[in-house]
Structures are given as structure tokens and as C-alpha cells.
Backbone as CSV, one residue per row, in Angstrom:
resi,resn,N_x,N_y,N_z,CA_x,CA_y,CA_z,C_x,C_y,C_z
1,UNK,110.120,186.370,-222.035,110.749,187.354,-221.167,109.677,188.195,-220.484
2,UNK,109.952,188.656,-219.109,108.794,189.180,-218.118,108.950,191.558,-219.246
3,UNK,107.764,191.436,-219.277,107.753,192.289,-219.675,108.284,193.663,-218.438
4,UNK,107.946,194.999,-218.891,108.065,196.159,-217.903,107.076,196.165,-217.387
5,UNK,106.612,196.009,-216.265,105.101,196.191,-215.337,104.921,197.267,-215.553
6,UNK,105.476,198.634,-215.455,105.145,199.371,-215.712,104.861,200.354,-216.303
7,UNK,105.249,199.541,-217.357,105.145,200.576,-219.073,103.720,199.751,-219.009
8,UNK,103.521,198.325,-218.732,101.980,197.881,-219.079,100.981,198.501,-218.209
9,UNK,101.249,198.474,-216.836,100.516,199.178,-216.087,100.004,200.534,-216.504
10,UNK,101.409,201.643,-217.052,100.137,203.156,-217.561,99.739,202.748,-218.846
11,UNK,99.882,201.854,-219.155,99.150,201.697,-220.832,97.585,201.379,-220.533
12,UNK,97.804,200.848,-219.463,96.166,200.271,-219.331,95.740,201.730,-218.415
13,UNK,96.293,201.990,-216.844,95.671,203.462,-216.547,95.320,204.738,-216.931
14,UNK,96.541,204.880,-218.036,96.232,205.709,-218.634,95.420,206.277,-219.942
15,UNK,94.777,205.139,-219.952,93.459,204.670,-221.084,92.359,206.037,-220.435
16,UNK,91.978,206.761,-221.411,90.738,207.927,-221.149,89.776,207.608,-221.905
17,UNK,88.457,207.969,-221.927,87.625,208.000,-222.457,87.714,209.988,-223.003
18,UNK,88.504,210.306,-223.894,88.675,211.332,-224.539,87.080,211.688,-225.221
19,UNK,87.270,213.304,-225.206,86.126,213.792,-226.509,86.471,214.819,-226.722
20,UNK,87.692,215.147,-226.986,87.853,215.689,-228.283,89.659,215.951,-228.909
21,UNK,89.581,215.495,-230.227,90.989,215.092,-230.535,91.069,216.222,-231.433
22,UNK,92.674,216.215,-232.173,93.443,216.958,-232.825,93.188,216.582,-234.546
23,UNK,93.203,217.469,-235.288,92.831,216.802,-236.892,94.126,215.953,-236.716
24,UNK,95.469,215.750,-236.317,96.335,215.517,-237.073,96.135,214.011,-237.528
25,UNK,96.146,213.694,-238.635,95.782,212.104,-239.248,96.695,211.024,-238.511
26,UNK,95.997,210.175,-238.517,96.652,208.750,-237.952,97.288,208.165,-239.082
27,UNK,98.344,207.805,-239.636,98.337,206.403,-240.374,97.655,205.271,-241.197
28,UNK,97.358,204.900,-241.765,96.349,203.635,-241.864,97.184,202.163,-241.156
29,UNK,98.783,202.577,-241.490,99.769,201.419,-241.489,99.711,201.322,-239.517
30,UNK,99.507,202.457,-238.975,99.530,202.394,-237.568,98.100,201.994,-237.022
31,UNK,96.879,202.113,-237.692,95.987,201.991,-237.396,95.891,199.951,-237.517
32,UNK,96.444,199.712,-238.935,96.286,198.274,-239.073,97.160,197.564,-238.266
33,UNK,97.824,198.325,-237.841,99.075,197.451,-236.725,98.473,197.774,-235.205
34,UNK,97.292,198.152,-234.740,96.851,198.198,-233.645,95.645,197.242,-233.747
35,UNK,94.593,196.885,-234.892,93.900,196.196,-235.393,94.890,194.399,-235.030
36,UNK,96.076,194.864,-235.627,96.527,193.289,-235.229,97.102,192.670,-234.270
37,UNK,97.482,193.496,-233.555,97.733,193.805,-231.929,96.216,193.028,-231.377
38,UNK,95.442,193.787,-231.462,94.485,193.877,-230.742,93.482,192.555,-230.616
39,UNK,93.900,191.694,-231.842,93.587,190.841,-232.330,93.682,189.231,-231.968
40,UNK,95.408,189.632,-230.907,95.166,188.237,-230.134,95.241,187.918,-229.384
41,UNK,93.435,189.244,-228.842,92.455,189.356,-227.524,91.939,187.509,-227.657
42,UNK,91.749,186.978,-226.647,91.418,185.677,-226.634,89.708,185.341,-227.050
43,UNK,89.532,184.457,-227.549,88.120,184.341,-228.131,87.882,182.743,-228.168
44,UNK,86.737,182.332,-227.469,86.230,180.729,-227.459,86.699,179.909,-228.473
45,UNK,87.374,178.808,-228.617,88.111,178.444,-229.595,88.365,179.183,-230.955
46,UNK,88.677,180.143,-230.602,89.460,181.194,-231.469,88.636,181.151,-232.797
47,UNK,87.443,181.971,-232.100,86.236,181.975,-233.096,86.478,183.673,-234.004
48,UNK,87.237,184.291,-233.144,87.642,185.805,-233.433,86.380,186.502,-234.046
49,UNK,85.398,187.164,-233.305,83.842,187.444,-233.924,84.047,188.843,-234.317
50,UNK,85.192,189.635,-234.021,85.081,191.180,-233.882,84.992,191.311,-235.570
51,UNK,83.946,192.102,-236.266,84.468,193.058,-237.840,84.895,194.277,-237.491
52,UNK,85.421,195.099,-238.056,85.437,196.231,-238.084,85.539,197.365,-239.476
53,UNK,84.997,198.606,-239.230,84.733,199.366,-240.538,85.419,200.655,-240.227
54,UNK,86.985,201.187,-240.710,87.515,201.964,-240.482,87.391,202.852,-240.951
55,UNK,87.121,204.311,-240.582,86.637,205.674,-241.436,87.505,206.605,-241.192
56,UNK,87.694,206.980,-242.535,88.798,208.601,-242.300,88.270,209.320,-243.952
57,UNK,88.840,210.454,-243.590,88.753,210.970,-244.733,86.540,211.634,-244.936
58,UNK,86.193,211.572,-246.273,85.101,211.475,-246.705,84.425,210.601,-246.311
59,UNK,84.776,208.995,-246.293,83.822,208.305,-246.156,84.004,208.299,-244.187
60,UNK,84.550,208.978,-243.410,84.315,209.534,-241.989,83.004,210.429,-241.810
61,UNK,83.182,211.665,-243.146,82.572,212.792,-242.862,80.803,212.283,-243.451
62,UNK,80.962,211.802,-244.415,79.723,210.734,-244.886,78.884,210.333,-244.070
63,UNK,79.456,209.608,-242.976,78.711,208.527,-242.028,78.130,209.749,-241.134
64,UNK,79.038,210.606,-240.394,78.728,211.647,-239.580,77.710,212.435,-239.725
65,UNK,77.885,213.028,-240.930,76.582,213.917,-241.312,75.258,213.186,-241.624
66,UNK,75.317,211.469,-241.815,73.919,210.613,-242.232,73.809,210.850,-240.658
67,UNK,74.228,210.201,-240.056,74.030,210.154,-238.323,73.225,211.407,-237.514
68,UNK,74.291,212.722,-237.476,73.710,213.520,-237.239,72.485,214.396,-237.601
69,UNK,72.377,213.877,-238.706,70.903,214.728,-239.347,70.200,213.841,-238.795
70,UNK,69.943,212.478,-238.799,68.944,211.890,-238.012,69.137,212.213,-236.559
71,UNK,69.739,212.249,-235.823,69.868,213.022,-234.473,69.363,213.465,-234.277
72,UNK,69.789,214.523,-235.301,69.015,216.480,-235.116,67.315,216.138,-235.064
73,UNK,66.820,215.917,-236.697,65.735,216.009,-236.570,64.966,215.221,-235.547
74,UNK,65.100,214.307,-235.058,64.240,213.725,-233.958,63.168,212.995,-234.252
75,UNK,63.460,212.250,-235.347,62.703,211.500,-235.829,62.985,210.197,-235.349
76,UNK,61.909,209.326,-235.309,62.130,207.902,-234.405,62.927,207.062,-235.101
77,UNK,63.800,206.464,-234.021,64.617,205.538,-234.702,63.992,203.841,-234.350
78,UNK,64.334,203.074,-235.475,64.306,201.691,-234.813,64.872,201.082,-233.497
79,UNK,63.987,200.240,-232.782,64.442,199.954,-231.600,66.040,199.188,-231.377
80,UNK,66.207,199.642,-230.589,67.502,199.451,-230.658,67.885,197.530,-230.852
81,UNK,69.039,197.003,-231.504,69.484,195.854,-231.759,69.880,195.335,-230.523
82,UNK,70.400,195.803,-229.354,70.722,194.967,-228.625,70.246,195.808,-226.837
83,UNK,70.572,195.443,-226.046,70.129,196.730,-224.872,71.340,196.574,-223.868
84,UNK,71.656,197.881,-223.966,73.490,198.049,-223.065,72.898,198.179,-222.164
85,UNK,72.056,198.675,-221.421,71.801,199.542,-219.633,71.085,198.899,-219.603
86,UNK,70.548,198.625,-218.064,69.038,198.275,-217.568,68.127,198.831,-217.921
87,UNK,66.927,198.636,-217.964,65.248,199.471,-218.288,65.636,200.367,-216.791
88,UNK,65.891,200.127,-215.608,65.736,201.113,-214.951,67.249,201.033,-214.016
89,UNK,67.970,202.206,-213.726,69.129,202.061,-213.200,69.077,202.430,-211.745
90,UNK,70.314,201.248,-211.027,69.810,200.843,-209.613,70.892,201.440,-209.084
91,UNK,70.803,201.464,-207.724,72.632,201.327,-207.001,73.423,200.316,-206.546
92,UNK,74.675,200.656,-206.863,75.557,201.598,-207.457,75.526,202.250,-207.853
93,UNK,75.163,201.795,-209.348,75.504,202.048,-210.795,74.980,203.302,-211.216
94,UNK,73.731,203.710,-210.440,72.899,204.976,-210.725,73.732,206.255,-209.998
95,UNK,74.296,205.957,-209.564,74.983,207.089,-208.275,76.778,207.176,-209.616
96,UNK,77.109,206.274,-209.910,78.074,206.045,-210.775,78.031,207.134,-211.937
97,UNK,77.042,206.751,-212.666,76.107,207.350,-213.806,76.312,208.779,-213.920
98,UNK,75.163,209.145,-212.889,75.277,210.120,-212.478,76.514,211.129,-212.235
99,UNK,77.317,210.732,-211.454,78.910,211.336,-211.094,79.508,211.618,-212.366
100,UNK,79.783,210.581,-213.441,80.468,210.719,-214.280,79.627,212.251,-215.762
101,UNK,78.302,212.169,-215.500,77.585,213.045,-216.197,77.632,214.313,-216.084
102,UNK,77.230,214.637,-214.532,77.413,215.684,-213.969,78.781,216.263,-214.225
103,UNK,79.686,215.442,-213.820,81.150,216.098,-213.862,81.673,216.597,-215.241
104,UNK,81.012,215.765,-216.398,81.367,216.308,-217.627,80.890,217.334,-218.041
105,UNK,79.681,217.855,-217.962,78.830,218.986,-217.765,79.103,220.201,-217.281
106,UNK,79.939,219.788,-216.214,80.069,221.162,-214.918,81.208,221.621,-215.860
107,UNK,82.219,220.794,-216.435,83.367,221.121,-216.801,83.344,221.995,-218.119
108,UNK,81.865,221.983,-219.093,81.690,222.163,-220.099,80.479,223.681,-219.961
109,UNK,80.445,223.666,-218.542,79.182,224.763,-217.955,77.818,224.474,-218.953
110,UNK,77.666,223.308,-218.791,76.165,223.125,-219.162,75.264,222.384,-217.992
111,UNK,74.292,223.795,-217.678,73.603,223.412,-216.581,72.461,222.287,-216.441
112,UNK,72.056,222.296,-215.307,71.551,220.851,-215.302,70.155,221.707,-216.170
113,UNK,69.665,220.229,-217.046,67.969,220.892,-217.622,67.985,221.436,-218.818
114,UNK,69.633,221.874,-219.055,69.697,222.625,-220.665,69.982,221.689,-221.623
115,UNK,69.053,221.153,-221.841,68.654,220.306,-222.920,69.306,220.512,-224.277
116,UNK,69.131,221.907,-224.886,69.786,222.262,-226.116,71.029,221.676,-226.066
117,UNK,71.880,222.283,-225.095,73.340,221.960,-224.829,73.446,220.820,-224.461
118,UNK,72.735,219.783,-223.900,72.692,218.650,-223.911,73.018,217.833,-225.149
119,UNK,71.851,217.876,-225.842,71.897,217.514,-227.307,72.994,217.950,-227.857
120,UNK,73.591,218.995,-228.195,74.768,219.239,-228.944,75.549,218.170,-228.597
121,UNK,75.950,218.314,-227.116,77.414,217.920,-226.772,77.181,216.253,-227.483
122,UNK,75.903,215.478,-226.736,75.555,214.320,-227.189,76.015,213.969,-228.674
123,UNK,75.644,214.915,-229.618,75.819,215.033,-230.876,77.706,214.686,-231.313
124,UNK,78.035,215.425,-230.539,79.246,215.214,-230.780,79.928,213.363,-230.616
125,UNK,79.331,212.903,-230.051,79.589,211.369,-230.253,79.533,211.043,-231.794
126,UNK,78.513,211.349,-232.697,78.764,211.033,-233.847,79.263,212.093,-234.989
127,UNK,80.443,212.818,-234.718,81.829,213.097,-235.043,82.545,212.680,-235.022
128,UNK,82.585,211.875,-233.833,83.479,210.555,-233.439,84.808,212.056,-232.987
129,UNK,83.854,213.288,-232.095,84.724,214.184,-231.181,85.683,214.522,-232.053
130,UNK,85.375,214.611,-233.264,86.315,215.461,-234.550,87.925,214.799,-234.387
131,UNK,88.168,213.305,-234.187,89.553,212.201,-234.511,89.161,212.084,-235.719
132,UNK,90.589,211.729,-236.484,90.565,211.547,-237.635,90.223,210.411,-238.061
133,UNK,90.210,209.362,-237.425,89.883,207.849,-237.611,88.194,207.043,-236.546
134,UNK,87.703,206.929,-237.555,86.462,206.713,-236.490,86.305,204.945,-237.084
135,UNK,85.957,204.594,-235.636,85.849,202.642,-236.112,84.059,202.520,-235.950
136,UNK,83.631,201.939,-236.648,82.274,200.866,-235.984,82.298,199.198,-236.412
137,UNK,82.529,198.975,-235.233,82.562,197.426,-234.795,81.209,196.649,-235.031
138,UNK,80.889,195.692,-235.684,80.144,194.641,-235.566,80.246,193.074,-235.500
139,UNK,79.054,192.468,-235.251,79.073,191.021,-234.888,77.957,190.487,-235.540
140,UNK,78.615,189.033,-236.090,76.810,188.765,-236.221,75.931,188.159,-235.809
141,UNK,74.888,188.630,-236.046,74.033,188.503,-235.044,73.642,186.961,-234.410
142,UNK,74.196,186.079,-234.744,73.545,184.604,-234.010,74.847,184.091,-233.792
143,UNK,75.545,184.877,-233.281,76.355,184.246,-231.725,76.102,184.859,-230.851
144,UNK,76.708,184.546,-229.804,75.927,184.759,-228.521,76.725,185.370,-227.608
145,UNK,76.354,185.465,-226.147,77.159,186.368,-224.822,78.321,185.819,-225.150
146,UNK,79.178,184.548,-225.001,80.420,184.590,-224.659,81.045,185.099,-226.171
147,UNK,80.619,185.450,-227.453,81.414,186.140,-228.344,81.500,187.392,-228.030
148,UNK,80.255,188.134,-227.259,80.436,189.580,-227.120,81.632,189.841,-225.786
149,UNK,81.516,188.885,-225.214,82.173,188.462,-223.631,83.934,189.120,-224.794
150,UNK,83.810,188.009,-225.659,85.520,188.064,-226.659,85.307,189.577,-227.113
151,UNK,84.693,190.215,-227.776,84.829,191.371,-228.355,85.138,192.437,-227.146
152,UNK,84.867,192.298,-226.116,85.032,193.630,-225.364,86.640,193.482,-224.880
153,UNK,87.345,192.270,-224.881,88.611,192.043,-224.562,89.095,192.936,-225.525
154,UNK,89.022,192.447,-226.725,89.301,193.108,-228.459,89.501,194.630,-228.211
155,UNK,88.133,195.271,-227.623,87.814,196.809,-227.848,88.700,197.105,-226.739
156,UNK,89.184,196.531,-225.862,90.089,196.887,-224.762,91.391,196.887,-224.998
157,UNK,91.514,196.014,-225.828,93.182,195.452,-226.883,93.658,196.977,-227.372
158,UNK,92.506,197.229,-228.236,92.930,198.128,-229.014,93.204,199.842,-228.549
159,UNK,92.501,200.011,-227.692,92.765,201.017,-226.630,93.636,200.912,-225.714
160,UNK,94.380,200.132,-225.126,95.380,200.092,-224.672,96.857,200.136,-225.393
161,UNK,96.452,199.368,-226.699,97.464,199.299,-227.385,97.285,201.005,-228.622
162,UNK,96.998,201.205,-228.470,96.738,203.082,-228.885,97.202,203.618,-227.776
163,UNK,97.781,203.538,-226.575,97.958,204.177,-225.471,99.213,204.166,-225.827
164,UNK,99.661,202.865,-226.140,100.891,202.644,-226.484,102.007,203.195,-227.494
165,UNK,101.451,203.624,-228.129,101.550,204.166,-229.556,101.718,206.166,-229.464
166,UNK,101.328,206.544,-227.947,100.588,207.964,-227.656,99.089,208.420,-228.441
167,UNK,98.695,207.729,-229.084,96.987,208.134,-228.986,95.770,207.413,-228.077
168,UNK,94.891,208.016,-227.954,94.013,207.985,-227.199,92.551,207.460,-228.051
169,UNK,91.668,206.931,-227.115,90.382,206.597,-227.796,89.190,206.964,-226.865
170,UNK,87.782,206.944,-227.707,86.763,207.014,-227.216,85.539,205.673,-227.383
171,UNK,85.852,204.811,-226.705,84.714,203.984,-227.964,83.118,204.394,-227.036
172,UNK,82.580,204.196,-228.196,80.902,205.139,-228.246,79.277,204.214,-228.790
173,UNK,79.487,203.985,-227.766,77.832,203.115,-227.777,76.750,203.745,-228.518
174,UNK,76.951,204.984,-228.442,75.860,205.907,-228.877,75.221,205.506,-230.341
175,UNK,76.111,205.047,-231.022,76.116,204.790,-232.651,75.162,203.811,-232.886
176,UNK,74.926,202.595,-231.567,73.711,201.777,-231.536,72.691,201.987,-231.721
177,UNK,72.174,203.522,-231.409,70.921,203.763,-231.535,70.371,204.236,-232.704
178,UNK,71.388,204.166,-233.681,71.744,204.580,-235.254,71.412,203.596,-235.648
179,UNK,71.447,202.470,-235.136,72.136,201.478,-236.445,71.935,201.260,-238.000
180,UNK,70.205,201.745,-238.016,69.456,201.643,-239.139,70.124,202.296,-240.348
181,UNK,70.580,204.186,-239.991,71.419,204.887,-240.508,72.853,204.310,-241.007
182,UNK,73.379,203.531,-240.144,75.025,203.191,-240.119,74.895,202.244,-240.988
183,UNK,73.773,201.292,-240.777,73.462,200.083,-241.664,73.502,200.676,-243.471
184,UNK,72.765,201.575,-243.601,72.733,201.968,-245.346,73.899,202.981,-245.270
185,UNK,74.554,203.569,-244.717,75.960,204.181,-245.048,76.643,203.153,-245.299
186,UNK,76.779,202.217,-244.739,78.274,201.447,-244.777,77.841,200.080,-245.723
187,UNK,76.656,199.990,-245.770,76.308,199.220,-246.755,76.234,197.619,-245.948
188,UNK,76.276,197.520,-244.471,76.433,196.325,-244.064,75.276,194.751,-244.143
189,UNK,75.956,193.621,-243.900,75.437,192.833,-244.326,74.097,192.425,-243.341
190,UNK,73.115,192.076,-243.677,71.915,191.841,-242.930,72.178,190.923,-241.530
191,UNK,73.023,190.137,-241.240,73.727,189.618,-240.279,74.389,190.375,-239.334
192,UNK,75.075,191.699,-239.977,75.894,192.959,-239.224,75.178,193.144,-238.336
193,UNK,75.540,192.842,-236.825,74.705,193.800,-235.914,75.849,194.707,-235.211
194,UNK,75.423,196.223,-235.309,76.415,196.840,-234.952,76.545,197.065,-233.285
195,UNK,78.238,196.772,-232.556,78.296,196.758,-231.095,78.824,198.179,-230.563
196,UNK,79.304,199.304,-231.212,79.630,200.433,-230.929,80.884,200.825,-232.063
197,UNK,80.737,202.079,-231.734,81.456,202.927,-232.198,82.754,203.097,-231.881
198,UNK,83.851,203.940,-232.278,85.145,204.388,-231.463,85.899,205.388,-232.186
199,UNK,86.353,206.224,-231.385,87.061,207.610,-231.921,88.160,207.612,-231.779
200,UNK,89.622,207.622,-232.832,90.874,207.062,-232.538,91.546,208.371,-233.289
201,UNK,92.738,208.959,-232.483,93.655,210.317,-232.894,94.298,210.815,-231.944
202,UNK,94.824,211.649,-231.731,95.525,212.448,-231.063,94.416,213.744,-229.958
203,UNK,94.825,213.117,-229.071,93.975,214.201,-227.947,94.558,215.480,-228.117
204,UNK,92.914,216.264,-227.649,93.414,217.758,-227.948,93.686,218.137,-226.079
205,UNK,95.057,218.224,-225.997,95.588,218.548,-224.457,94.832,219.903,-224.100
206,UNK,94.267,220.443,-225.092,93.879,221.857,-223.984,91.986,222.207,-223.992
207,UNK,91.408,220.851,-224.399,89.931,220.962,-224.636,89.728,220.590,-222.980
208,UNK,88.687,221.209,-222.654,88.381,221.282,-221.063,87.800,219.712,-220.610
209,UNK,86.894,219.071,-221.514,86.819,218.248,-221.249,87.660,216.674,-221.460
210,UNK,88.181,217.167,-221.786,89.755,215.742,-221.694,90.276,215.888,-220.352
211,UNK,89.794,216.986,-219.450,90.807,216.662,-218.073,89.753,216.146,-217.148
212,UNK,88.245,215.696,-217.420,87.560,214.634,-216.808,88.811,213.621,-216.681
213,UNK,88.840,213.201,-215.022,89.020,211.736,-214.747,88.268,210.934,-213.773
214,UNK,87.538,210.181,-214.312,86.815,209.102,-213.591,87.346,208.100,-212.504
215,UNK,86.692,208.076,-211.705,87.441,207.254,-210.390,86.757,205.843,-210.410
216,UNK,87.928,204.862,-210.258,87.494,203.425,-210.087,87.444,202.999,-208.596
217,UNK,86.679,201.881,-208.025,86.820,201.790,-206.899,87.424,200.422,-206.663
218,UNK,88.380,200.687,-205.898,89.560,199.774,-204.964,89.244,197.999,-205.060
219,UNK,89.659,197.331,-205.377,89.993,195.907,-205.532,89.679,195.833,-204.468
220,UNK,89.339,195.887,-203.484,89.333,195.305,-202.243,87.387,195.570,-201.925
221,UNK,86.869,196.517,-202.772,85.504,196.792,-203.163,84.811,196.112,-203.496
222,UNK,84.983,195.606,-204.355,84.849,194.671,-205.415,85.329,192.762,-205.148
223,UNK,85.815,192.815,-204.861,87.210,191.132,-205.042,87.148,190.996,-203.259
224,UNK,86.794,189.306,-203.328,86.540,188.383,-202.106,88.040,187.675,-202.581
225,UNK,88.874,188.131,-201.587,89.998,186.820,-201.247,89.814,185.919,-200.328
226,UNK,89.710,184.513,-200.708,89.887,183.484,-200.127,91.028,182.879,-199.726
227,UNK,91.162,182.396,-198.906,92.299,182.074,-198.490,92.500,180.509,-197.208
228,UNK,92.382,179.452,-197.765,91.364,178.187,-197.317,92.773,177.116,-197.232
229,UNK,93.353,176.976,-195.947,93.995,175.552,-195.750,93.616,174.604,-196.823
């Protein structure tokens, strides 16, 4: 049966990149029923590569505080496991970057250069923006692009299908640059390579920065229609 276009349509638009949620607890039973939802994101002969390590409670606040103390102090971390951005960012994408930074900033009155306040807010990624449910996703490490190609369907599954539900998510790359840390918290297996983070709960409707909205540009930007006798 043809679904509602447009119950699917705001499930997917109305997907935010939130930072900062409400204590009120999620479920585990709602959390594992978005996990299985999310699950049959399509994957190369249904190799299904996504793990995941669900945190609430203590073993949430555990991971957070290993994370952030290495943050804080500024001590070097291992090079990172995999590399999300370019070594140097071009246009578009740099003008993109940019827009979306600035705007979160202005909204939060942290001026350009204030570093301190920089760092904090940054910091707040590994709170996982104070949600009660924080995920870190891994893969292991000797498969290749088209499994990560499957996992980002997955991380998209599950955020849409949380839309669905009325909660919201953040998923957070930032946690990559941890990994070493995340690796002896969670105890993962030498194969674990971790692909990001994600912050899952109830948005806080009146935190200033939840009314960031990011602008996509037009299908017609992007997408060559052909159209060939």
C-alpha cells in the first residue's frame, strides 16, 4: 500500500541537527524499536556492517566525563582512524562550512576569535548536548567504502525514524577524534573502528540554539535531467 507522502516527507525535513535536549528519558523498548527500524537500511548483499553501543544512565555519564577531561586538558590525541573533511576546504563547501558555524555562534553570542567559548560549546558534543540516550556507532575496520556507503543510510534510518516517534537527533563526528578514549571506556574490540557519535531525546524547544535552520540547495543545483529520445 502507497504510503502518506507526507507524513514521510516531514519525517525526513524535519530531521535537525539539535544541541540541546530535555533530561526526560527515552525508553530502551523505543530506542530498540528504532534500532530495528533502522535496520532495513539496505547494505551490499545484506552484509549489515553498522554495531552500535547504547548509553544512558551512568554508563552515559562515564563515557562523557573520560571524553571531556581529555578535551579539556589538551593533551594530544591519536591520529585520527579515519579522515571525514578534506586536508584543505574548497568551494562550495568552505562557504557552506562557514555559514552553518557562524550562524550557530551568532545565535549563542559567541564572537568570532573567542576561543574559550568556542571550546566549551565544542565540548558540549561529548555530552551528547545533555539527551538521555547517547549512541557510538562502529565498523570494522577491513571493510571498505561501500559498507560505510551502507552505514550512513542506517544513521539516516534512524533519525528519521526518531522524527517519527517526536524525538530528535544529533549524530556527532566529533567522538572520532576520541577514539582512543571511547576505545578503553567501552571496552571495544581491536577491529572496532569508531564512525561517530549520536545524541537521541527530546529537544529542548526553548534552547536558542535548536532554532538554527540550515538551508539546502534546490535539486535543480545539484541534479542533471536527461531527457534523450
Amino acid at each position: 500500500m502507497p504510503l502518506e507522502p507526507n507524513a514521510v516527507d516531514e519525517a525526513i525535513t524535519s530531521r535537525r541537527s539539535l544541541r540541546r535536549f530535555r533530561p526526560d528519558p527515552v525508553p530502551r523498548e523505543v530506542v530498540e524499536h528504532l534500532l530495528d527500524v533502522a535496520a532495513r537500511a539496505p547494505s551490499g548483499t545484506n552484509m549489515q556492517p553498522w554495531r552500535v553501543h547504547v548509553l544512558t544512565g551512568a554508563a552515559r555519564e562515564r563515557l562523557s566525563a573520560a571524553v571531556l577531561a581529555a578535551f579539556d586538558s589538551g593533551a594530544p590525541q591519536p591520529p585520527h582512524e579515519y579522515r571525514y573533511y578534506p586536508p584543505q576546504f574548497f568551494e562550495p563547501y568552505l562557504s557552506r562550512r562557514r555559514t552553518v558555524g557562524f550562524g550557530l555562534y551568532n545565535l549563542l553570542g559567541i564572537a568570532r576569535g573567542d576561543a574559550a567559548a568556542m571550546h566549551r560549546q565544542h565540548g558540549r558534543n561529548f555530552v551528547f548536548f545533555d539527551a538521555p540516550v547517547g549512541m557510538i556507532f562502529t565498523i570494522d575496520r577491513r571493510l571498505e567504502i561501500g559498507s560505510w556507503l551502507d552505514y550512513g543510510m542506517f544513521l539516516q534510518n534512524i533519525m528519521v525514524a526518531a522524527r517519527g516517534r517526536g524525538l530528535d537527533t544529533c549524530p556527532q563526528a566529533a567522538f572520532t577524534g576520541f577514539h582512543a578514549v571511547v576505545r578503553a571506556e567501552l571496552g571495544l574490540a581491536d577491529e572496532e573502528l569508531v564512525v561517530c557519535g549520536m545524541a537521541l531525546g527530546y529537544a529542548d524547544a526553548g534552547a536558542v540554539e535548536n532554532t538554527l535552520v540550515t538551508e539546502r540547495e534546490p535539486a535543480r543545483a545539484f541534479a542533471t535531467f536527461r531527457d534523450e529520445a
